[in-house]
N, C-alpha and C positions, 0 to 999 in steps of 0.2 A: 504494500500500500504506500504511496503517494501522502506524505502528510504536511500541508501548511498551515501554520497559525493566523490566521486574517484578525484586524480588527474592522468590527464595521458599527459605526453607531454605538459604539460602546458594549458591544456584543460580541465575543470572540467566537470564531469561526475555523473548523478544522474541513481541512480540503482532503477529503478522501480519492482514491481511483481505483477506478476495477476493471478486470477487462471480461468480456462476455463472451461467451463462445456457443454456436448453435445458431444468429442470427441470419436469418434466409429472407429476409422483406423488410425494406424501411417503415411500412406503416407499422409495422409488430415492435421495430424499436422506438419507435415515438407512442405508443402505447405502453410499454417497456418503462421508459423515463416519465411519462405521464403517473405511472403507478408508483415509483421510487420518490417520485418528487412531493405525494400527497400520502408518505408516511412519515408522523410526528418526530419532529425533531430535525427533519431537512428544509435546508435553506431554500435549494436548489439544484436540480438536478439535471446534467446533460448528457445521452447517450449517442455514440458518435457509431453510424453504421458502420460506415466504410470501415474503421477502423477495429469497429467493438470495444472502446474504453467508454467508460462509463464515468463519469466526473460529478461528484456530489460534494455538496456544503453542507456541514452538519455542524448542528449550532453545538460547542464544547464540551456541556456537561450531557450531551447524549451521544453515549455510544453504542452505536444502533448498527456496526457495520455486518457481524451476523445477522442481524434481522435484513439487510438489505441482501444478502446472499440467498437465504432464504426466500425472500421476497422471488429473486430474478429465479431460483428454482419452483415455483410454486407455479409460477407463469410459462416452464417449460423451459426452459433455455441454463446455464450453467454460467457464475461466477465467480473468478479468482481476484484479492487479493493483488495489486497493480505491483507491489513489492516483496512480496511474498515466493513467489517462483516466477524462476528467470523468463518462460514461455508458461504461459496461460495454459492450463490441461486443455488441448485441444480437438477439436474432432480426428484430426489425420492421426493415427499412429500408425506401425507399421502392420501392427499382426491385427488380425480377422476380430477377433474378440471385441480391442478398442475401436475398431473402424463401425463396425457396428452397434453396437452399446453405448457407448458416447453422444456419438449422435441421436439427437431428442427423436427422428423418424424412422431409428433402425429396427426399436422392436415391434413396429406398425408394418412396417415393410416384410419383417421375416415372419410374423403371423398373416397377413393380407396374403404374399406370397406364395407359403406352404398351401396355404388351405386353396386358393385360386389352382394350383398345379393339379392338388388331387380331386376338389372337383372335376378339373377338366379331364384326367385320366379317367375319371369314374364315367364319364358323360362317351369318352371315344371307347371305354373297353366294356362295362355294363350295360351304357345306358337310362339308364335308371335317373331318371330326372329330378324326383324326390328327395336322394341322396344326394344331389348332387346339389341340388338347393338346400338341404343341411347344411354344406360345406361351406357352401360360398353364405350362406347367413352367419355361421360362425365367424367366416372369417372378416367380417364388417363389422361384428359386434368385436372382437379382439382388436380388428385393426383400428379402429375410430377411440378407442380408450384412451391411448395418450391426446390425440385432438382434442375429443370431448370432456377431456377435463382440462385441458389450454383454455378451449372455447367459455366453459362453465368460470375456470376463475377468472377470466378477461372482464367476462358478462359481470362477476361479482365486484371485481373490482375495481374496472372501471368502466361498466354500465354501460357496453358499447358490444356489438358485432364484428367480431373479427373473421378471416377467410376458414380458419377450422369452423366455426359455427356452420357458415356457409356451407360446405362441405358436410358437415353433418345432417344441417336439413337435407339437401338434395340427397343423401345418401338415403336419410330414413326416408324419404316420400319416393324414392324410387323401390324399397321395400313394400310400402302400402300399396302399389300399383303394379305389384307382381313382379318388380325388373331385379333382382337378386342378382342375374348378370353382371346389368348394368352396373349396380353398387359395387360389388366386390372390385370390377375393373377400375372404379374410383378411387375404391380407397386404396387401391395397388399402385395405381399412377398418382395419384397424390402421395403417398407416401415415397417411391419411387424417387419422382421428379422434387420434392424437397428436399429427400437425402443427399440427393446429388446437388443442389443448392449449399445445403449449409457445410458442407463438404470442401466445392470449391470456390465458395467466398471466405470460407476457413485459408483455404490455401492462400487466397489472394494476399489478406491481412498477416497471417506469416510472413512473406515476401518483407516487409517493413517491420515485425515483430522480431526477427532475426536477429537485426541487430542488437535487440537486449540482453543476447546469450555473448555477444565480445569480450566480455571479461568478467572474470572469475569475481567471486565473492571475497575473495580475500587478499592481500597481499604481503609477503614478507621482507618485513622494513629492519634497518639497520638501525642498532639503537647502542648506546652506551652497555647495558644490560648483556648484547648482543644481538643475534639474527630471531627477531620473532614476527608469530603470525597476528596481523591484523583487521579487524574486517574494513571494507573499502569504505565504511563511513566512518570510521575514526582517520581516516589518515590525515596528516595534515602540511597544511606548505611547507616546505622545508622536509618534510623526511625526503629519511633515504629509502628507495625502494631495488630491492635486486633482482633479477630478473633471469629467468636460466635460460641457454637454446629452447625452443619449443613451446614457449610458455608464453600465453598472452600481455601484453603490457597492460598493467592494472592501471594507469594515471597518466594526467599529460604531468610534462615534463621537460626537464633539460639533462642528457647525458653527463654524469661528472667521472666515470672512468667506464672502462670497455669500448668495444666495436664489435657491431655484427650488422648484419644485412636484416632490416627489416620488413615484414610480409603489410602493405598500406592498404591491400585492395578494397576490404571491405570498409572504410572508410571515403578513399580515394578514387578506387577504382584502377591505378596501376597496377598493372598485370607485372611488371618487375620490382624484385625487392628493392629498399632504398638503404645504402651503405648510410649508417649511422656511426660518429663517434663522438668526444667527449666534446660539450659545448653544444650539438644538435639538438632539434625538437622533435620529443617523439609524444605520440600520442594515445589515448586508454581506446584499447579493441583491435591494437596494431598486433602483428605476432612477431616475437622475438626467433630468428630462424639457428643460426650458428653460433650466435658468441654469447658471456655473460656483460649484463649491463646494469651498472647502479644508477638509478635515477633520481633525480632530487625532484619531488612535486612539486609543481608550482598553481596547481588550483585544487580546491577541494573535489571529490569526485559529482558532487551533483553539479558542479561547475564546469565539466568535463567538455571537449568539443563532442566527444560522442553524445553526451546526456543532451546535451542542448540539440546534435541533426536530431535523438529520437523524439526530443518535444517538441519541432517544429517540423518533424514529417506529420505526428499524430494531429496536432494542430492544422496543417495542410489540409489534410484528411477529410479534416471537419468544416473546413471551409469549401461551400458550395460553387460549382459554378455556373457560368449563366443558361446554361443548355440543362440544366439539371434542376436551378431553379424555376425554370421554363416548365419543363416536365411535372415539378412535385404540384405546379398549380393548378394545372391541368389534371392532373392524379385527384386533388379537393372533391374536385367536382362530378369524378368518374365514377366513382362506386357507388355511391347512393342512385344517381343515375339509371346506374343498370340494373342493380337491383328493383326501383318501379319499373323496370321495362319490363324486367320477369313475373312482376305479380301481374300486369296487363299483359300479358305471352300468354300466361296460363290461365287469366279471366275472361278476358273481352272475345276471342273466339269462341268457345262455348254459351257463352250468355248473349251473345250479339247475331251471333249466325249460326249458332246452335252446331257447333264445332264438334267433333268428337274430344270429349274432355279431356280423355287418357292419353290421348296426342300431346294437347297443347299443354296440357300438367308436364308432362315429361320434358316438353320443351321448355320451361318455364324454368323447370330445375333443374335442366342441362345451363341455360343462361346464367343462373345464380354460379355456376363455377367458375364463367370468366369473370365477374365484379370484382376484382381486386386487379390493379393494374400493374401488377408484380414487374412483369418483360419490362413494362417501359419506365417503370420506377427503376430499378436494375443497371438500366441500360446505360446510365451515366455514371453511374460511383463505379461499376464494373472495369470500365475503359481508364478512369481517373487513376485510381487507387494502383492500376497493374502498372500504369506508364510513371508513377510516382515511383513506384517498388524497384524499376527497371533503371529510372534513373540516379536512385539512390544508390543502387549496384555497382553503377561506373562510376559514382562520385560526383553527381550532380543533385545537389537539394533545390528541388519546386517548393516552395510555399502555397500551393493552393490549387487547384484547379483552372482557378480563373486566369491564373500567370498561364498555365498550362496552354489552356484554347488561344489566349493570346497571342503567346508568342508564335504560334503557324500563321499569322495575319500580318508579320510584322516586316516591314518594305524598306526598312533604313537602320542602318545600326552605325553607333556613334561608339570609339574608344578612344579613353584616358591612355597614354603614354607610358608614362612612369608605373610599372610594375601591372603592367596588362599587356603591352605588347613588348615592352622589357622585361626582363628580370624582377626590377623592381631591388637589383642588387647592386645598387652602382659603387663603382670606387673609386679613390683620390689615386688621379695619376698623374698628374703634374701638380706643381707648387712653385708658383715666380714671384720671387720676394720682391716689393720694391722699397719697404722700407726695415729695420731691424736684423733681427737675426731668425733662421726657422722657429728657432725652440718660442722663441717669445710669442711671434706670429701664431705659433700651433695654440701654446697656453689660452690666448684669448681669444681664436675661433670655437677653439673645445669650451669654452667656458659661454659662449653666446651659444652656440648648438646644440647639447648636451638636454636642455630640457625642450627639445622638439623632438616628433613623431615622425617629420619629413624624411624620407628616404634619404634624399640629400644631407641634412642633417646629419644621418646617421653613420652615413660613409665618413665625414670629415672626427665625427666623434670615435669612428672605428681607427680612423687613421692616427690620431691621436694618441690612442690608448695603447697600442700596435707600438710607441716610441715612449711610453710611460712618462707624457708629458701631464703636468699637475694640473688640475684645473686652478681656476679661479674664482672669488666671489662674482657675483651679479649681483645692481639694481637694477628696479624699476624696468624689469625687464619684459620686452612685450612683443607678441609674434604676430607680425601680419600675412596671413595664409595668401599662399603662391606669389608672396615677393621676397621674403627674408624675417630678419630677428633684430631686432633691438635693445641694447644695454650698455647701463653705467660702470666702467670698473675704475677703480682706483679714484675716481672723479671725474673720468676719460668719459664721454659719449661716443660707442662704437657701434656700426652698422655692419650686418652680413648677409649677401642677400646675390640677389641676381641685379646684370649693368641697370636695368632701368630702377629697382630698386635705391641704390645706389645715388642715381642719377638724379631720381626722383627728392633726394634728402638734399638738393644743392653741390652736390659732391662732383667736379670736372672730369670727367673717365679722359680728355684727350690725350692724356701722358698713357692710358695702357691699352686705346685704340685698336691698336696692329696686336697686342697680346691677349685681345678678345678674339678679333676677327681669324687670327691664327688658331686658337684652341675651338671655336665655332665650326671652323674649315677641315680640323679634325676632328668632328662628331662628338664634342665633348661639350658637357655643361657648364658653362661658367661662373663661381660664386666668387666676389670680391668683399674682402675685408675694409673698412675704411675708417680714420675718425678725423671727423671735419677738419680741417680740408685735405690731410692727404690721404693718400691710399694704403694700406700696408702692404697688400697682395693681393694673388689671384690663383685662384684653385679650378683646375682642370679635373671634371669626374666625367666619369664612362659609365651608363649600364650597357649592360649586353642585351642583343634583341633574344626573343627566344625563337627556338630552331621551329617553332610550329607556324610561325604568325605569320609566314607570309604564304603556304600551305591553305590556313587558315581563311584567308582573307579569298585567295582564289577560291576555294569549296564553296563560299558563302556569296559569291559571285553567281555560281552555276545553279547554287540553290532557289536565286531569284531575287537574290536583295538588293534594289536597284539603288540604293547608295548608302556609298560606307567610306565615312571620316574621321579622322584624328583629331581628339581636341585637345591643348596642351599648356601649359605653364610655360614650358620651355620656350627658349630663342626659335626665330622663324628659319634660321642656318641649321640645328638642329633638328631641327623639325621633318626641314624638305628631306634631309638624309634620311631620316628612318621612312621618312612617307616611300620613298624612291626604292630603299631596300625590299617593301614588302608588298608594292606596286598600288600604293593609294593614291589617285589622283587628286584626292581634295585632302586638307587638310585649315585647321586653324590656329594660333600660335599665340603666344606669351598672355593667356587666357588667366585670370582670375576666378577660383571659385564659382563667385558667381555669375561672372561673365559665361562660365562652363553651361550654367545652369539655364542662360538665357541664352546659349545658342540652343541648347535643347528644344526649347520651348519655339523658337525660329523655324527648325527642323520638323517640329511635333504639328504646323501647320501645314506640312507638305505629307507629310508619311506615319504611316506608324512607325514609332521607332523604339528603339530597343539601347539601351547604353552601357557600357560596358566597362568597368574601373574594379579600383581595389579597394573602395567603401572607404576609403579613411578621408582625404581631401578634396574628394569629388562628390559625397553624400548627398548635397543638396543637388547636382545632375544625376545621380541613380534616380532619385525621388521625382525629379520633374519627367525623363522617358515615362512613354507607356509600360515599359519592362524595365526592370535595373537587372543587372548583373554583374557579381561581384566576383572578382579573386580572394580567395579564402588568403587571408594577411598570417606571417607567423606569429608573429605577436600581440595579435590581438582578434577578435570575434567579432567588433565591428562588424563586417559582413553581412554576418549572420541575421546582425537585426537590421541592418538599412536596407539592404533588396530583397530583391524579389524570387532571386534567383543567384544560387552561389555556386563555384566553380572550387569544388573542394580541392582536386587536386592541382588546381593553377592551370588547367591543361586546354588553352584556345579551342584545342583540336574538337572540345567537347562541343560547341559554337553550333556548328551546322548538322551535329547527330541530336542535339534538345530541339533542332528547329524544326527537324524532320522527325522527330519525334512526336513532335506538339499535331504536328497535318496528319500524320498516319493514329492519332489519338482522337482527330473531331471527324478523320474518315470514318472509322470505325463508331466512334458514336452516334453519328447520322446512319449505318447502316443499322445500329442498333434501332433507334428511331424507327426509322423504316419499318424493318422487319417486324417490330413488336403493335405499328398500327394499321399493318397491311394483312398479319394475322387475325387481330379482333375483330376487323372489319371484314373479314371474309368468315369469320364464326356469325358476325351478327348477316351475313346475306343467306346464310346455310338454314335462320329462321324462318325463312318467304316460304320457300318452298318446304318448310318441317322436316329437314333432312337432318338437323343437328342432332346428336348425339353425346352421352353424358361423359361415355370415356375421348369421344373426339373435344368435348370442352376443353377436358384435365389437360390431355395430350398438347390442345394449343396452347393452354394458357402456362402452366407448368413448364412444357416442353419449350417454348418460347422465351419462359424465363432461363430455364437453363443453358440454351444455345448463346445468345446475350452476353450472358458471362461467361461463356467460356469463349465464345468472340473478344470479349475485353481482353481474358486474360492472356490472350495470345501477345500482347505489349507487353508481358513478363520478358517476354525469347527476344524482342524486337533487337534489330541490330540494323545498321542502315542498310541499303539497298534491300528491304524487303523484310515482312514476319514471319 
């Protein structure tokens, strides 16, 4: 279990989670939380289909979380405990026993079943029709017991009609009217066609459940005392944690002795380990392959990058999207609907035109089994939830479905520079002194740098510390994002920053003209030291482009995206060079934040578009695209919360397989669409002429749901060029 402390109104509030397993229909889990939410002592209650977590507020002095497990068995369905076991006891297990029994329709299915089989045997080898109507009444009355007691505590306890009810009437009214056939093959296909439901929506939800099994429960931390075991919620910043060949890494972290090659996929999605040694970042669900490794934590484990992808997949999850919203409204108004259609099916013939009753009864209660619009409720969390699962697997986190359908729409995509289409690793590679001596010069760069985030920044503080040069104090020190930093030392007013920075404070660049233009000319960045009026120096950094991006940029050409620009902080000499290496014909240059942000918005009138940075000083341009998309930063999670879309492993190349992802996602859900109202619609014309039939109902409607999802889930395997 999931537990937080809320204060609300002077009320403490404890946040429970659970996760559900057996759900097969979204209306049955909005009835589900409908009954959770109207037992004393809850706040409120949310249950999430796609995913089956269930999330309740429960006011402090009631602990009520077995009555809620109870509760969700009472109504048919099975709940764990969100912290309690790593994976939810779930319908799939391997052997025949749990495959069966677990699931809420397997002992409906293997009574319905058995007794259907030897009917039919008794009917081709006897004959004997009587017995054979024994058989098949038996087996309605056994198969319909788990239903009709779903149905019965639905009806009790929240005073509503659910699809078992449904199903039961028509079964029993197809008994009063002599069709014993008919019934048995209902309750066999309904049972059937749900088992295989809650089955493979069970699978689906695994898919993204997985990840909660990446590490172990425990880890063994170095202590004064010696090597002992800890559970992974005691650990805390600063331990040491060791880690053996084979053994999953328990925590993110920073290497302080060992080397080994590390296994990232299930986080990442790289298929090659990544050689780690001392000073690296490793992270909790990674696996440790060949060497031993001490790691020193540096966040608590519910602060983990993994803990945070698995609460902002489930959260995903539960965010609806527009084609889905679309549908559930549509859904409102369907059932009741057909349901009076079925009561005037089986009235108004008989009483109006003096119909044969027993026809139009039958038909009445063959109608009552499609009223639940299961297929096309289905049809969208099915396709969502599998392409979310699929892109978690290579290392791409969707936040929502809505980003999801999105981004297949999207005609322009914009990238940040600095640590998106570089490295994001740049480093000090020339130094032209023009005033003092280096060592001085370095003291008071490292000492204005050192509390910035910049990239740039970071390289001159790296270079710094590389020559064990001392810092220095700072006043009144203050950063102006995408030009430089500002600070007092010794009584000095120093500036560090880019030429127009610089340039910008009164300061005459003409004396180091030719030593911009020359370090400009060589694809380097240029930051200049200065205190009114003269200069001290000039710093030449390099990042490296990365080997994917200009790869990158062509795929996303062919894919259809009729433009794609570079935005940037940097000099326009800089600029053109990387635009040219990676064959961008547009590009924009020595950009400010928020200038980043109002060229989006420029852009955002022509296309849809898409923007692409490393979430740290381009935020307010993630936020203004249609889409943001982030390079997952090492040092920070940023990311995580400013877009919409992260790029866990840094890897461009992922660019145009999410984009082809997102169109083979609303392909598939349109044929879902489709399929599921080109079905009901052809049950409801099979009425005209009295041809429908009770087990052709189940068949469509059941059958229909199951094809659905398992259409969706085919976005599990997706890979580009084809499913």
């Amino acid at each position: 279990m999931a537990e937080a402390v809320l204060e609300n109104n002077q009320m403490k509030i404890i946040q429970a989670d659970f996760y559900v397993s057996g759900l097969d229909c979204p209306s049955c889990a909005a009835k589900l939380e409908k009954a959770v939410q109207e037992l004393p002592g809850v706040v409120s209650a949310s249950l999430n289909f796609a995913s089956g977590k269930l999330k309740v507020a429960l006011k402090e002095e009631k602990d009520i979380k077995e009555e809620i497990i109870r509760l969700v068995h009472f109504l048919g369905y099975e709940a764990t405990e969100a912290g309690e076991i790593r994976r939810v006891e779930k319908v799939i297990k391997d052997d025949l026993e749990n495959l069966l029994f677990k699931n809420p329709f397997g002992i409906s299915l293997i009574i319905s079943g058995i007794t259907l089989l030897a009917g039919l045997a008794v009917w081709l080898t006897v004959g004997r029709y009587e017995i054979v109507n024994l058989f098949f009444t038996a087996g309605i009355i056994g198969g319909i017991i788990m239903p009709a007691r779903n149905a019965w505590n639905t009806l009790v306890k929240l005073r509503s009609l659910d699809i078992n009810a449904l199903v039961i009437i028509a079964v029993i009214g197809a008994i009063l009217i002599g069709e014993t056939a008919e019934g048995i093959a209902v309750v066999f296909l309904y049972s059937l066609g749900n088992f295989l439901l809650a089955y493979t929506f069970d699978q689906t939800r695994n898919s993204i459940r997985s990840l909660m099994e990446l590490t172990p429960k425990e880890a063994l931390v170095i202590s004064e005392e010696g090597e002992i075991i800890k559970p992974l919620s005691q650990i805390e910043i600063g331990d040491i944690v060791l880690v053996r060949p084979g053994q999953t890494i328990p925590v993110d972290g920073i290497v302080v002795d060992g080397n080994s090659d590390v296994d990232q996929s299930p986080l990442t999605g790289e298929s090659v380990p990544v050689y780690k040694k001392a000073g690296d970042e490793v992270l909790a669900g990674t696996l440790n392959t060949n060497g031993i490794l001490k790691i020193k934590a540096t966040r608590p484990y519910k602060d983990t990058a993994l803990q945070k992808i698995i609460y902002l997949l489930e959260e995903s999850q539960a965010e609806r999207s527009p084609a889905q919203q679309t549908v559930d409204r549509f859904a409102s108004y369907y059932t009741p609907a057909v349901i009076l259609l079925a009561l005037l099916v089986a009235a108004v013939p008989p009483l109006l035109w003096g119909a044969d009753a027993h026809k139009w009864i039958y038909q009445g209660l063959a109608l009552l089994l499609i009223a639940c619009p299961c297929a096309l409720v289905i049809s969208t969390p099915a396709a969502i939830v599998s392409a979310l699962g699929n892109a978690s697997h290579r290392g791409v986190l969707i936040k929502g479905g809505s980003y999801l359908e999105e981004l297949g729409r999207i005609q322009a995509m914009a990238f940040d520079k600095t640590g998106t289409l570089t490295k994001g690793e740049p480093e000090v590679s020339q130094v032209i002194l023009k005033t003092g001596d280096e060592k001085a010069f370095l003291s008071i760069a490292y000492a204005l740098e050192k509390n910035s985030e910049h990239p740039l920044a970071q390289a001159i503080t790296a270079y710094a510390r590389l020559r064990e040069i001392e810092t220095l104090e700072v006043s009144d020190f203050q950063n102006i994002p995408g030009r430089g930093v500002y600070g007092i030392i010794d009584g000095n007013k120093y500036y560090i920053g880019n030429p127009l920075f610089i340039e910008q404070n009164g300061i005459d660049l003409t004396p180091v003209k030719e030593d911009i233009d020359a370090l400009e000319k060589a694809g380097q960045t240029v930051v200049i030291l200065a205190s009114p009026p003269k200069i001290w120096g000039l710093i030449g950094i390099a990042d490296t482009l990365r080997k994917e991006a200009k790869e990158t940029v062509a795929r996303l050409k062919k894919a259809g995206i009729q433009e794609i620009i570079m935005l940037t902080g940097d000099n326009e000499k800089v600029a053109a060079s990387i635009a040219d290496k990676i064959g961008l014909a547009h590009f924009k240059s020595g950009l400010l934040p928020a200038e980043k942000a109002a060229s989006i918005k420029e852009l955002k009138a022509k296309y849809r578009l898409a923007m692409v940075g490393d979430g740290i000083n381009d935020a307010p341009a993630l936020a203004s695209a249609d889409i943001g998309i982030a390079m997952r930063h090492k040092k920070t999670d940023i990311a995580m919360e400013t877009a919409d879309i992260v790029l866990m492993s840094n890897n461009l190349s992922l660019l145009p397989y999410i984009i082809n992802l997102s169109r083979q996602t609303v392909r598939i859900i349109k044929q879902n669409i489709l399929a599921s109202v080109l079905i009901k619609l052809l049950i409801f014309l099979l009425i005209i002429p009295g041809m429908l039939t009770m087990w052709l109902a189940v068949v469509a409607d059941v059958g229909t749901a199951l094809a659905v999802t398992l259409n969706g889930m085919r976005l599990l395997k997706y890979r580009e060029g084809g499913v």
